[in-house]
N, C-alpha and C positions, 0 to 999 in steps of 0.2 A: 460510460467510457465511450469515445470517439471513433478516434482513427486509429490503425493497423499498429502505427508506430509509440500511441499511447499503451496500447494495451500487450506490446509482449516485450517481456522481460531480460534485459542484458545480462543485471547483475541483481543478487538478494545476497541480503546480508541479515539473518534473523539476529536482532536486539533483544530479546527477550523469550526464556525457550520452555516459560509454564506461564502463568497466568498471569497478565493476557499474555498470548501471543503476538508478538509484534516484528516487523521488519524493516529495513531500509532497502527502496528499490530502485534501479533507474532503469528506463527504459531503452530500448534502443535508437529513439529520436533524442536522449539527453536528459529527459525528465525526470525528476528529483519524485518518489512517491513513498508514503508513511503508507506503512498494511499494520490495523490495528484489529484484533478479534479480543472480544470480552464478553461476559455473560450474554453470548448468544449472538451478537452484536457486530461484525465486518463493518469495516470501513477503508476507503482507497483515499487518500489525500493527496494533494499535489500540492507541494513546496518549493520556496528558490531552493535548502538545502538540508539536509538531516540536523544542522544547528538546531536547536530551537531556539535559539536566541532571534533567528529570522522569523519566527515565524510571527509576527508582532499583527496586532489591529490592523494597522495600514496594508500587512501585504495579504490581509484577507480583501480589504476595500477597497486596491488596486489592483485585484485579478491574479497576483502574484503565488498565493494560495488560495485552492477552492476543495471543496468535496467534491470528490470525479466519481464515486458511489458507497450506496451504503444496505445492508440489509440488514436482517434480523429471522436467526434460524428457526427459534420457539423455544431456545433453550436456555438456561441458564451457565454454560458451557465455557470453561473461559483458555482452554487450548485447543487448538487446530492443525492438523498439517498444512504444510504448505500448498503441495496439490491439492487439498481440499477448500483453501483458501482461494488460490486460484482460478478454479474452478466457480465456486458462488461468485465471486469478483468480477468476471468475465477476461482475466488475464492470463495468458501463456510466458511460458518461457520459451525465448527466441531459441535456434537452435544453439549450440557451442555457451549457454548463458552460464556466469559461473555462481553460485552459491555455496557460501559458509555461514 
């Protein structure tokens, strides 16, 4: 993760709330990001939009989606909190951020 405004959170919206854990995020500069946790496994995405229909070849090839980070805990684990999510990611929630 980059700049100030990539990495803290306006809104979250968790999409899935056992296994995996996954969310839809934007940031406070506008940034469309997939938070995906699976056996062990974080990922931060950046998308034009939670479609997935966007999210095609091309808009990995033209910069429009990329991997903004990824790690791996040792575990075989496939739900997370959110603040814990957060936290490995390198992301905050801005102040006033809403989440459901």
């Amino acid at each position: 993760m980059t700049g100030e405004a990539e990495r803290l959170l306006a809104r979250v919206v968790q999409t899935c709330h056992g296994y995996p854990s996954q969310w839809d995020a934007w940031t406070v500069g506008g940034l469309y990001l997939f938070l995906h946790y699976r056996h062990g496994e974080g990922t931060v995405e950046h998308h034009p939009g939670p479609d997935i229909d966007t999210w095609t070849a091309d808009s990995w090839n033209e910069g429009r989606s990329k991997l903004l980070a990824r790690w791996d805990d040792g575990t075989s684990d496939g739900a997370i909190s959110l603040s814990d999510f957060l936290g490995a990611a390198g992301l905050e929630l801005a102040p006033g951020a809403s989440i459901t």
